[in-house]
N, C-alpha and C positions, 0 to 999 in steps of 0.2 A: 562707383565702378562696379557692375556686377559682376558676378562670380566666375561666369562665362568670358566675359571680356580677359580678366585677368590672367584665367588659363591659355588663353591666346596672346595674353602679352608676355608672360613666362615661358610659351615656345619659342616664340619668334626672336626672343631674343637668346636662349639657350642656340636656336639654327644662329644665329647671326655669331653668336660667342666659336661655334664650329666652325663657321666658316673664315672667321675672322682668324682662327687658331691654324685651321688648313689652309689657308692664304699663304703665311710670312714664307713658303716655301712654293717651289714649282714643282713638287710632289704631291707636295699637298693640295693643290690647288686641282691638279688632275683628279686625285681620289676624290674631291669634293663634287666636282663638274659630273664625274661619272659615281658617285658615291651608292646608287642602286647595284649596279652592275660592281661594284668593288665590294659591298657586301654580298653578295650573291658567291662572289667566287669566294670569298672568304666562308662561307658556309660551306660549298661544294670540298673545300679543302680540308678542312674539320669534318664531314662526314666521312670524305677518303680517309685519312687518317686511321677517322675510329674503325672503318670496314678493314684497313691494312692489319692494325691491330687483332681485330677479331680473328683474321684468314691466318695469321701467322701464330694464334694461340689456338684454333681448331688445327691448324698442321702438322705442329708441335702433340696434340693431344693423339692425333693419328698415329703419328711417329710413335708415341709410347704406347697404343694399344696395340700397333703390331708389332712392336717389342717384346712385349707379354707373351702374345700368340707364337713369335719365334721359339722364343724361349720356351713356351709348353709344349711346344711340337718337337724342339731340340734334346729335351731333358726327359721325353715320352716315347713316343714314335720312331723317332733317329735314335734312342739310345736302345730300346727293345730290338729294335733293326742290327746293331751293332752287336748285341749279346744273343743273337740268331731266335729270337723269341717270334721276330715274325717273322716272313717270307719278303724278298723282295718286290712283288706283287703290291701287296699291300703297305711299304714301303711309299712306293711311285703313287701307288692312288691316294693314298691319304696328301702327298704333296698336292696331287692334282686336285684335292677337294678344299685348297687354302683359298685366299681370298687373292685376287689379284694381285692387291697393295702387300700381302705378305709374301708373296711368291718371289715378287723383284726389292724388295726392303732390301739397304747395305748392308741388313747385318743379316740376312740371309746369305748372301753370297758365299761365304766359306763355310756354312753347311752344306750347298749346293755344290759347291766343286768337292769336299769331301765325298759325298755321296755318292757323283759323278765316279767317282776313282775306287769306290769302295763295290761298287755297281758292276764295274768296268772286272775288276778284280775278282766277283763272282762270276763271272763271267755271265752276268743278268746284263745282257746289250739292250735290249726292248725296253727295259725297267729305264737302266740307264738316259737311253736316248728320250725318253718320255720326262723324267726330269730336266735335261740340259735345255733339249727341243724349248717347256714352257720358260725356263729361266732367260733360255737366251734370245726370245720374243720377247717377254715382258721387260725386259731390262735395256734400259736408252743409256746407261750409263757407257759410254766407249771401253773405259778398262774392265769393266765386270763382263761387258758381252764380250772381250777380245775372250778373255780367259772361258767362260763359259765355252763359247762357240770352239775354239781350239778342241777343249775339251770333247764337245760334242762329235767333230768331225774323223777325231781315233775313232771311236765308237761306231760312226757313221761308217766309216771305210770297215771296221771288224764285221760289219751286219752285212756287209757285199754292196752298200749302198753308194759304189764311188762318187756317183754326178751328182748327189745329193752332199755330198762332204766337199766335192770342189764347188759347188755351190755355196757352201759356206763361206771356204776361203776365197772365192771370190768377193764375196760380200765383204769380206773382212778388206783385203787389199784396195775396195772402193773409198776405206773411209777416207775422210780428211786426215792425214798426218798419221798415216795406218803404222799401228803400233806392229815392231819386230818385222818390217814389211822383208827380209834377206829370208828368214824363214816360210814365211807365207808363201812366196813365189817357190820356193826350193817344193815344198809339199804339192803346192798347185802341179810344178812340173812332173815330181816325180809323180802322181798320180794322170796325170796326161800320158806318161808314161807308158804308164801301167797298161791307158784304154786303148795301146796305138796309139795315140797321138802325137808323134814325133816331132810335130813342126812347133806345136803349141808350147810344146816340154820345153825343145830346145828355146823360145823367145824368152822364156819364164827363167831358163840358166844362165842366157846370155843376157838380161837386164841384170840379172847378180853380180854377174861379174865387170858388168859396165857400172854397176850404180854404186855398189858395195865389194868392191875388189880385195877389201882387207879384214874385210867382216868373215867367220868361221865359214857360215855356209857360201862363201864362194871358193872354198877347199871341194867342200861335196858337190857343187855346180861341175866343176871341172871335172870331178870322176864321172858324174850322169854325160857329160858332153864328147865324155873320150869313149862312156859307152855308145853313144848313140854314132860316134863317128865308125864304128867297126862295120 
């Protein structure tokens, strides 16, 4: 028997030992009949895997570079800001000159509503609104923007900017399972208020008090509603 031959009878019977072993089951018998395509996806699967793997160790390593950069901006910038070394100008532009991914990072968040409040309190509204404004675009998270955006829209209404603040909280009362929604409406109204707009105010008091009747702001619904009936 040549050499050739033998390595053909040593296949054919290893496939035969395969099939023979994929057989005793009606599992096995599938994977064998389609054993191309059964390995195939078994490869597809093992590549996903290891690409799942990789994406979730570069995200992780994201996560901890803008860590760092929070943290150098926190411990630099925002603490010189605080100790009046800079100006609030320069403040806001150096936030504006972060990276996207640092801008909306969670652990950004309560520097940025700090800031907001600390902004608000020099009374720097432009500065202020220029921070909130980028944080509460970049940020998909629902509880960071609710807080953000609230933030923003004091600030917004301090600047003379009503329709741009009830634009806010409109946005905010769109969401899905719109967080603090007795409040949101109460602000909506009393700024409708403010513009004349008496009919819009009043739907924004009377859904308070139909929706949340024992919630605080529908105590202030009723005073806005007694004022609007004079």
């Amino acid at each position: 028997m040549t050499e050739a031959t033998q390595t053909q009878t040593q296949t054919q019977t290893q496939t035969q030992t395969l099939e023979q072993t994929l057989n005793k089951t009606d599992l096995g018998h599938v994977i064998y009949e389609n054993r191309k395509i059964f390995f195939a996806l078994v490869a597809l699967i093992l590549i996903g895997a290891s690409g799942y793997a990789l994406y979730r160790q570069a995200k992780h390593s994201s996560a901890l570079n803008n860590s760092v950069k929070v943290f150098e901006f926190q411990s630099k910038i925002w603490a010189d800001a605080k100790a009046g070394k800079i100006p609030p100008a320069d403040l806001a532009k150096s936030f504006q000159n972060l990276d996207k991914d640092v801008q909306s990072s969670p652990i950004m968040l309560p520097v940025v509503l700090e800031m907001g409040k600390f902004l608000y309190e020099k009374e720097a509204y432009i500065e202020a609104e220029t921070v909130l404004s980028i944080a509460g675009s970049q940020n998909k998270n629902q509880i960071a923007s609710f807080f953000v955006n609230t933030q923003r829209a004091v600030v917004l209404e301090k600047l003379g900017k009503n329709d741009e603040a009830i634009a806010v909280y409109e946005n905010l009362a769109k969401e899905k399972d719109a967080l603090m929604a007795p409040r949101i409406s109460l602000e909506l109204g009393r700024l409708y208020l403010a513009k004349g707009e008496k009919a819009k105010a009043q739907t924004q008091f009377d859904y308070i008090l139909s929706t949340f009747p024992n919630d605080d702001q529908a105590k202030l619904a009723k005073l806005y509603l007694a004022k609007l009936a004079e």
